[in-house]
N, C-alpha and C positions, 0 to 999 in steps of 0.2 A: 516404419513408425517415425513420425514428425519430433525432433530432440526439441526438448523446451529451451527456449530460451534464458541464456544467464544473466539475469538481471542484476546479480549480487556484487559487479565491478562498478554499476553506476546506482546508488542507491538515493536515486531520484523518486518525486513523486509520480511521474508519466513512470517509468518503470514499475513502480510497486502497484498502479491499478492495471499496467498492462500485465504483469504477473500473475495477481489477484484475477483479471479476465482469462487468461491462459489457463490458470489449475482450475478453472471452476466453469469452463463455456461447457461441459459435458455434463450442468445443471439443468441446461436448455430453458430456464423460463427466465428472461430478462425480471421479474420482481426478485426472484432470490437475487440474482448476480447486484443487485443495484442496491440491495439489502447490504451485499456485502462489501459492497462499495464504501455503502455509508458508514457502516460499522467500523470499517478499515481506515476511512478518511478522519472518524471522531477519534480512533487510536492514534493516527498521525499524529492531529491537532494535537495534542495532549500530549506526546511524546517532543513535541516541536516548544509546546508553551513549558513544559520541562528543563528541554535543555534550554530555552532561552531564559529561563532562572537562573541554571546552574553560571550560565554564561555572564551575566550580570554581578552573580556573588562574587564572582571570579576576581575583578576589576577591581 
């Protein structure tokens, strides 16, 4: 059995939807995986306009 790869040393965006593709390619229908995509990428967004608040107050 193929080991998943550890994404968790580079916590990049290529990493978190090549992860996201990895635990979920055994959904088999590209609408859900692109679903999850999307869902995953508006979490990003929002976790990114976050911290670049928090980052702002900071200064």
């Amino acid at each position: 059995m193929a080991k998943e790869p550890d994404f968790k040393m580079r916590p990049n965006f290529s990493g978190v939807l090549i992860k996201i593709t990895w635990t979920h390619d055994w959904v088999g229908t590209t609408g859900q995986i692109s679903n999850l995509l999307i869902k995953n990428l508006q979490e990003i967004q929002q976790l990114t306009h976050i911290l670049n608040l928090e980052n702002c107050n900071q200064t």
